[in-house]
C-alpha positions as CSV (number, residue, x, y, z in Angstrom):
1,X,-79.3,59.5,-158.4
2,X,-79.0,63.4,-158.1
3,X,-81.8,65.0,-160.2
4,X,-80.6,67.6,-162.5
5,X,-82.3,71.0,-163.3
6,X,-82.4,72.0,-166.2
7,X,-82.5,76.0,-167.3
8,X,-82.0,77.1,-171.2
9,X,-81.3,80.5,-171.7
10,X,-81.9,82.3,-174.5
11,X,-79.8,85.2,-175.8
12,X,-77.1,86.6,-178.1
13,X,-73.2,86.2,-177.7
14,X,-71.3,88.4,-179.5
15,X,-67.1,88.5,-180.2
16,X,-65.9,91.1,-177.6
17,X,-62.9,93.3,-178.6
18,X,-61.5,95.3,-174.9
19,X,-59.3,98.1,-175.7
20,X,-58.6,101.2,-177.4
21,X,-59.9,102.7,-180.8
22,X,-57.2,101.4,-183.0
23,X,-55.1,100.4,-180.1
24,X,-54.1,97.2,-178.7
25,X,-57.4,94.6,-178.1
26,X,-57.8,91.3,-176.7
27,X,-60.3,89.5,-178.3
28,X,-62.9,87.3,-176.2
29,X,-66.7,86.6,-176.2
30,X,-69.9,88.2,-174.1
31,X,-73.5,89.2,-174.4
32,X,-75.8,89.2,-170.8
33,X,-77.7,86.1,-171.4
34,X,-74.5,84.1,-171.7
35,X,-72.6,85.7,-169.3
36,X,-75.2,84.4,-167.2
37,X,-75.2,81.6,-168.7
38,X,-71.3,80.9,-167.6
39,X,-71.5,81.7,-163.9
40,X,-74.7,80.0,-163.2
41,X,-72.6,77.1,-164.7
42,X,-69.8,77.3,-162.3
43,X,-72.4,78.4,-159.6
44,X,-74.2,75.5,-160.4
45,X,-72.0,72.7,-161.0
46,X,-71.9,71.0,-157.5
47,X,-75.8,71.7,-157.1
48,X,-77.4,69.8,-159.8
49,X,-77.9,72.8,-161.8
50,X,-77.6,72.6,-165.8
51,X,-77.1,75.5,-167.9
52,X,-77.5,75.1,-171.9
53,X,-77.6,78.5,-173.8
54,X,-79.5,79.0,-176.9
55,X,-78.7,81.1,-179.4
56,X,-78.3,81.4,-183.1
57,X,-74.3,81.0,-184.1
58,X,-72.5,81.0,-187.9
59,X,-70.9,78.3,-189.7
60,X,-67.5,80.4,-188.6
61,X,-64.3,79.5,-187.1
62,X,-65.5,82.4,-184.5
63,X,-68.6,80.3,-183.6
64,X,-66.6,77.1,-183.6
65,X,-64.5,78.5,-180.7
66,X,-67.4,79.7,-178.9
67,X,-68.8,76.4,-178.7
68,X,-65.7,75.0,-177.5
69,X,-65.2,77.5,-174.8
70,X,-68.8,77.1,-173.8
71,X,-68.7,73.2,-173.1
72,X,-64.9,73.4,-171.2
73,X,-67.6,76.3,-168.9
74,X,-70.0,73.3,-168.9
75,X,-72.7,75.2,-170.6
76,X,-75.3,73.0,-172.7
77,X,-75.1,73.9,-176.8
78,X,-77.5,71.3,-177.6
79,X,-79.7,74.5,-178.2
80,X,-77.7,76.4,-180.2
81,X,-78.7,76.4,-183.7
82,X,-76.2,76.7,-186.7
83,X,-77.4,79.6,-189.0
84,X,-75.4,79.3,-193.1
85,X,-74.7,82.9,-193.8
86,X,-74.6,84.2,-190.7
87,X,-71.8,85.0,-188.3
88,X,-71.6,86.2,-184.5
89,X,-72.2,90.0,-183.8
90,X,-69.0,91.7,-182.5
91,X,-68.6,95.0,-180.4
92,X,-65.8,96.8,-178.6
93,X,-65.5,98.5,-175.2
94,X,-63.4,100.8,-173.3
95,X,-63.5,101.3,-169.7
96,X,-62.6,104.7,-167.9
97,X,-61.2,105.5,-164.8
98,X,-64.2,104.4,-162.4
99,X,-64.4,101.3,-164.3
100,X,-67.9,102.7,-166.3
101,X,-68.3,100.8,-169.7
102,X,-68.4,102.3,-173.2
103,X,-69.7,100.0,-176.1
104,X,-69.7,99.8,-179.5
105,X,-72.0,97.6,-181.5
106,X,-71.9,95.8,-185.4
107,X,-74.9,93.3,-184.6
108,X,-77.9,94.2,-187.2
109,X,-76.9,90.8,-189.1
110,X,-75.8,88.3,-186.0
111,X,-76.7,84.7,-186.3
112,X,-78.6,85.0,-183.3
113,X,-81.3,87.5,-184.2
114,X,-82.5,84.7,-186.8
115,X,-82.7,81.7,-184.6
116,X,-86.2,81.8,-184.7
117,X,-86.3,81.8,-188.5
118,X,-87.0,78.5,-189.4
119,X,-89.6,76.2,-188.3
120,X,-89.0,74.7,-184.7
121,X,-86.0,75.5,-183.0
122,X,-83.9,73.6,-180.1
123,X,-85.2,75.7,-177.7
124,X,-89.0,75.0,-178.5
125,X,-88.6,71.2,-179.3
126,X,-86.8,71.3,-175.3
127,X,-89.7,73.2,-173.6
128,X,-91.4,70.6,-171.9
129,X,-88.6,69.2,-170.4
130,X,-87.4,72.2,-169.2
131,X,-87.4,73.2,-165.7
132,X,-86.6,77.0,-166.1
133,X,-86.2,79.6,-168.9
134,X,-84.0,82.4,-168.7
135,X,-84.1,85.9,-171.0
136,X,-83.8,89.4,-170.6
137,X,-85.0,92.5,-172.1
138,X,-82.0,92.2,-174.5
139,X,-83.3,88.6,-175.5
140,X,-86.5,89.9,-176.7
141,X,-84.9,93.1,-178.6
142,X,-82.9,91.3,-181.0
143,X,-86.1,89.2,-182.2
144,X,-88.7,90.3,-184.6
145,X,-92.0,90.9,-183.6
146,X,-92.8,87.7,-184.4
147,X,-90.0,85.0,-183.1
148,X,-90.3,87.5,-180.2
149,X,-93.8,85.8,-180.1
150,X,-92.4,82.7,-180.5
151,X,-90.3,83.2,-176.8
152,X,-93.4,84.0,-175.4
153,X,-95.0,81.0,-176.3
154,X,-91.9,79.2,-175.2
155,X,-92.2,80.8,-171.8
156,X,-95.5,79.7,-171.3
157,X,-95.0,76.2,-172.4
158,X,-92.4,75.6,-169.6
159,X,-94.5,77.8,-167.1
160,X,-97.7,75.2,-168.1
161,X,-95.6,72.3,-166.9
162,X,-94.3,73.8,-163.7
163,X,-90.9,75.0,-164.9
164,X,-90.3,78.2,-163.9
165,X,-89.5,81.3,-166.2
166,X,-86.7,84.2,-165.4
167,X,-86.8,87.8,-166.5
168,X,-83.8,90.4,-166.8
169,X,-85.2,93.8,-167.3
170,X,-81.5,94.4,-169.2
171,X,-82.6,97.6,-171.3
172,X,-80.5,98.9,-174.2
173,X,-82.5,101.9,-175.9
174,X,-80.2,102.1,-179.4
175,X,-81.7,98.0,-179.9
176,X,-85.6,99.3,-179.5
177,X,-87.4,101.5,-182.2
178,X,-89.2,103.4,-178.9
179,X,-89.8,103.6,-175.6
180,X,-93.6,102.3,-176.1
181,X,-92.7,99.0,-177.9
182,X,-90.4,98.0,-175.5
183,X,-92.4,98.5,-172.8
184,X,-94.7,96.6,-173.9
185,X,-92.2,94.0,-174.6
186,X,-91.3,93.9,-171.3
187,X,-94.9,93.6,-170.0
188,X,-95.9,90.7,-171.9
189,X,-92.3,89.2,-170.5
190,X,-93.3,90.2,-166.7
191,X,-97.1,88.8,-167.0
192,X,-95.9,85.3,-167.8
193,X,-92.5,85.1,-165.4
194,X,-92.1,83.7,-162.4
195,X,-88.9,85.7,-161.3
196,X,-88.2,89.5,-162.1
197,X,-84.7,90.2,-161.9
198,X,-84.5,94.4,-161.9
199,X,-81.7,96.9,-162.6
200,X,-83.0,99.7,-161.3
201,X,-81.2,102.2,-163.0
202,X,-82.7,100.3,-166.1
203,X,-86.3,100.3,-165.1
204,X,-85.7,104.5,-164.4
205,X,-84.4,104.8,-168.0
206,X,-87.1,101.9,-169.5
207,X,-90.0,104.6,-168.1
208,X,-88.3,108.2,-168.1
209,X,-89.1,108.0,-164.2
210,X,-88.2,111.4,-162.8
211,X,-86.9,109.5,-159.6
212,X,-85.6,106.0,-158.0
213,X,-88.3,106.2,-155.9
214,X,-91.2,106.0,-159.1
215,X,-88.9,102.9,-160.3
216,X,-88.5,101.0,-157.5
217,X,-92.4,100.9,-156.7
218,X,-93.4,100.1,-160.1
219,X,-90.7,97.4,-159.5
220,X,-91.8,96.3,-156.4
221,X,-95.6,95.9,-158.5
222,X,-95.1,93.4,-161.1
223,X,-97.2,90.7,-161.1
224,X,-94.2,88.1,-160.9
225,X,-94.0,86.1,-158.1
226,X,-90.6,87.0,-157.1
227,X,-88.7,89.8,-157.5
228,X,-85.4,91.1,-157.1
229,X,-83.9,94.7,-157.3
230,X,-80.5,95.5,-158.2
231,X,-79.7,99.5,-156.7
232,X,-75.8,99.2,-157.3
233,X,-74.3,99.9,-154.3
234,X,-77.5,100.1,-152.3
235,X,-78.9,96.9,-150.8
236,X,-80.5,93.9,-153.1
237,X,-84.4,94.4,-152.4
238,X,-86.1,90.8,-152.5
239,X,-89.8,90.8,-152.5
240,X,-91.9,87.4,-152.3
241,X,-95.6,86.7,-153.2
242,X,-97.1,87.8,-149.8
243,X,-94.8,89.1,-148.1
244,X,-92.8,92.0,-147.0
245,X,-89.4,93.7,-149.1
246,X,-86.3,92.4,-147.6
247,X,-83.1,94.3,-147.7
248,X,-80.2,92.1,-148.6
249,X,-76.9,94.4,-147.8
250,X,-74.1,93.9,-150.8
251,X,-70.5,93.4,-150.7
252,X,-68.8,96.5,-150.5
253,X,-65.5,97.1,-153.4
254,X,-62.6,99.6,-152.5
255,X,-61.8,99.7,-156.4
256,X,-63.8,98.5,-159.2
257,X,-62.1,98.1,-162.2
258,X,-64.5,96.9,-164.9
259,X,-68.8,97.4,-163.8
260,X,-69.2,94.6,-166.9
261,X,-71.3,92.0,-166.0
262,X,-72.1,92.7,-162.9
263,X,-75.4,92.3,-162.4
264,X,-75.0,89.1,-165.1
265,X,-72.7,87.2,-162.6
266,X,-75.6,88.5,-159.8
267,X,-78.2,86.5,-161.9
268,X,-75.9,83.7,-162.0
269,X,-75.2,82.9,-158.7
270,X,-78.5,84.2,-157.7
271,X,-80.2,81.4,-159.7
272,X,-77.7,78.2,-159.0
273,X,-78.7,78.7,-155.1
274,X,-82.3,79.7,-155.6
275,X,-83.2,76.7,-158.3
276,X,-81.1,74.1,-156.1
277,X,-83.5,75.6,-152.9
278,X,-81.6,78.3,-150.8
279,X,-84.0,80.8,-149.9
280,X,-84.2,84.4,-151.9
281,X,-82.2,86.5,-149.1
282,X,-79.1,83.8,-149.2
283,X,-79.1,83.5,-152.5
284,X,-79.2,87.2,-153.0
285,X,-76.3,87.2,-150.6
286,X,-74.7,85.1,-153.1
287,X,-75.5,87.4,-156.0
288,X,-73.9,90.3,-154.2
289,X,-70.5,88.5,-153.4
290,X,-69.7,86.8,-156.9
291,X,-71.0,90.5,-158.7
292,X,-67.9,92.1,-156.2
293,X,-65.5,89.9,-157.1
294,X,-66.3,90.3,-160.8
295,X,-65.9,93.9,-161.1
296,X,-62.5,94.0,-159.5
297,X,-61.4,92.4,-162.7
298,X,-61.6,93.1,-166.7
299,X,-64.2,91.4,-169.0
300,X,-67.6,90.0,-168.8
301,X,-65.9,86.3,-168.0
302,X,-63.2,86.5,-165.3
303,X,-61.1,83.7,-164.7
304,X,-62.6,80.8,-162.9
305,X,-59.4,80.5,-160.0
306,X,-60.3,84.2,-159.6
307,X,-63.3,83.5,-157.9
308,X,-63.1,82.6,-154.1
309,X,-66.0,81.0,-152.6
């Protein structure tokens, strides 16, 4: 019998509306921890790989249809948790020319920023049976100080068994009441991962670095294990425990149309090859190719038959 791993990963998903201010809009779903969530399940489905999202959802038609949609993706919900009273968050975006991203958020009251708010959740009664957790820094800014505490402890029940715990450094300022608190944040997050997974660009506006430089050697410091550094265009920059920076070369994209989720379909394919035991330049590699082909389309979730492989 194939053994399955099993990763949970923890986040908010949110109703997307794409389009104009009072224009036309197609309605759909996203948020970075579930994006992720969606390609490592497609990455992941011939490898033995299992991806179950948790998150806090309504008692909504909305979050009805999210569910849905997320098992026909074979994502895991047996760690969502129903909230009464509560609903998904929504936002909008519009996309220029160069396929940059402008959002708009309503999120203050989402489902998922009170997952934590009862007394054991699915996620923490999972833990030890998990074999790796997944969150980002927009993960830990939804949560109050203390379910934020609560993740930790999470993290470092899976890391005490063996599992092995992922980091985004996904930074959005407007969801943090400073600079200092999220840095923090993010400290206590690095200190008990396994994996750093690091925008650059991100990391230079987390710090106010004055160059790439500053960010990519505080990067390349963190006391994770394994680390690997997004630069956009620039090569993927993999560092092991004990060994030298690698350069993994990306894919390179005549046109992109829509920069969403790029580096959430990276983390994605990047973790189905590295959990199921490719090494960290190949599955790099395979970051870099699914993130091209996702931002020659629209939306955070392209089509699965417009994926090649």
């Amino acid at each position: 019998m194939t053994s399955i791993t099993r990763v949970a990963l923890f986040g908010e998903c949110m109703i997307e509306l794409q389009g104009e201010a009072f224009g036309a809009m197609r309605q759909t779903f996203g948020g970075d921890t579930l994006n992720t969530a969606v390609y490592l399940a497609r990455s992941g489905s011939t490898r033995g790989v299992h991806a179950s999202y948790a998150t806090g959802l309504g008692e909504d038609a909305y979050s009805d249809e999210m569910l849905r949609r997320w098992l026909l993706e074979g994502v895991g919900t047996e760690l969502v948790r129903r909230v009464p009273g509560r609903v998904p968050g929504l936002y909008t975006i519009s996309v220029d020319e160069r396929g940059e991203r402008t959002f708009t958020y309503w999120r203050d009251s989402s489902a998922a920023r009170a997952y934590f708010d009862v007394a054991e959740t699915p996620l923490e009664r999972a833990a030890d049976a998990l074999d790796a957790l997944y969150f980002s820094g927009i993960s830990l800014a939804i949560l109050s100080p203390a379910a934020r505490e609560r993740l930790f402890e999470t993290a470092r029940r899976v890391s005490a068994h063996g599992g092995r715990v992922i980091f985004d450094n996904n930074f959005r300022p407007r969801l943090w009441a400073d600079a200092s608190t999220a840095q923090a944040a993010y400290a206590r997050a690095l200190a008990l991962s396994d994996v750093a997974l690091v925008t650059l660009d991100d990391e230079r506006m987390l710090y106010g670095d004055a160059s790439l430089d500053e960010s990519r050697a505080r990067s390349l410091a963190v006391p994770c294990s394994e680390v690997v550094i997004k630069q956009g265009g620039a090569p993927v920059i993999v560092r092991l425990a004990g060994a030298e920076p690698i350069e993994v070369h990306v894919v390179r994209v005549d046109r992109v149309v829509d920069t969403t989720a790029a580096g959430d379909s990276f983390a994605g394919a990047y973790l189905a090859a590295r959990l199921s035991g490719a090494t960290a330049a190949d599955a790099a590699a395979a970051g870099a190719r699914l993130a091209a082909q996702v931002i020659q389309h629209r939306g955070a979730i392209i089509a699965a038959e417009l994926i090649s492989h």
